[in-house]
N, C-alpha and C positions, 0 to 999 in steps of 0.2 A: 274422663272425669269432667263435669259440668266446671262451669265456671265459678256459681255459689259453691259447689262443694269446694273447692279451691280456696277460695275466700273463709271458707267457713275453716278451713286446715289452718290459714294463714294465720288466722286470728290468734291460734292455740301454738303456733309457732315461738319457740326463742329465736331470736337473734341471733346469727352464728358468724356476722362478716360485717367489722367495722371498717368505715372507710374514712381517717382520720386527716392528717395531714400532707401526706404521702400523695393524695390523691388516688384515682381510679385502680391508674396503672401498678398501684401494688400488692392490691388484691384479685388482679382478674384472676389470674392464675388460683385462689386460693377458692374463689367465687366458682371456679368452671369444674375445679375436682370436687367439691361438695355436691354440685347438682350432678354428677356424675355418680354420684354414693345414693341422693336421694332426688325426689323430686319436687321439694319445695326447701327456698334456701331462702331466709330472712335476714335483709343487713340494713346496716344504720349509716345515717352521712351526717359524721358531726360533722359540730360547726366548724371547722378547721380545713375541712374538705370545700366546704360549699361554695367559698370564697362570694365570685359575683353571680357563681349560675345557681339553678333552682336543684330541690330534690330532683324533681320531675329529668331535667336535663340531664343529671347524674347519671339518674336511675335510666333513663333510655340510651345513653351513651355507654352505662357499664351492661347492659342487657344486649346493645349490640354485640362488643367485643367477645362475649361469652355463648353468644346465638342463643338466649333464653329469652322467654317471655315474660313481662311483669304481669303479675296477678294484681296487683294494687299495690299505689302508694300514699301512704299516708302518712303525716306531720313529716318528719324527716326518716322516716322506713317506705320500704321496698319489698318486695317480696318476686323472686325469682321463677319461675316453672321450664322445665324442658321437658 
């Protein structure tokens, strides 16, 4: 699957993995069985999570721990692929 078609999935995606105060480390596990189920998982980094780092950092730090790819990230969403 192309990279636009991905993007274009992502768009029409919900949100299905908040990453709130807790930090990363409480959803990996919840992030790796969803992309397990499908192959596009969209999650959110409130503000609570973000602390001093950026989405961006978040989002490529929880995309390692998980070994998925990010399709894009945007405002404070992410979008997951394996």
């Amino acid at each position: 699957m192309s990279e636009q078609d991905l993007r274009k999935r992502a768009h029409d995606a919900d949100v299905t993995v908040w990453v709130g105060k807790a930090g990363i480390e409480s959803v990996v596990d919840e992030l790796d069985d969803q992309l397990t189920e499908r192959d596009l998982v969209k999650a959110k980094f409130l503000r609570a999570a973000r602390g001093s780092a950026t989405t961006e950092e978040l989002a490529e730090e929880l995309a390692d721990r998980v070994n998925a790819d990010i399709v894009e990230t945007r405002g404070h969403t992410a979008v997951y692929h394996r």
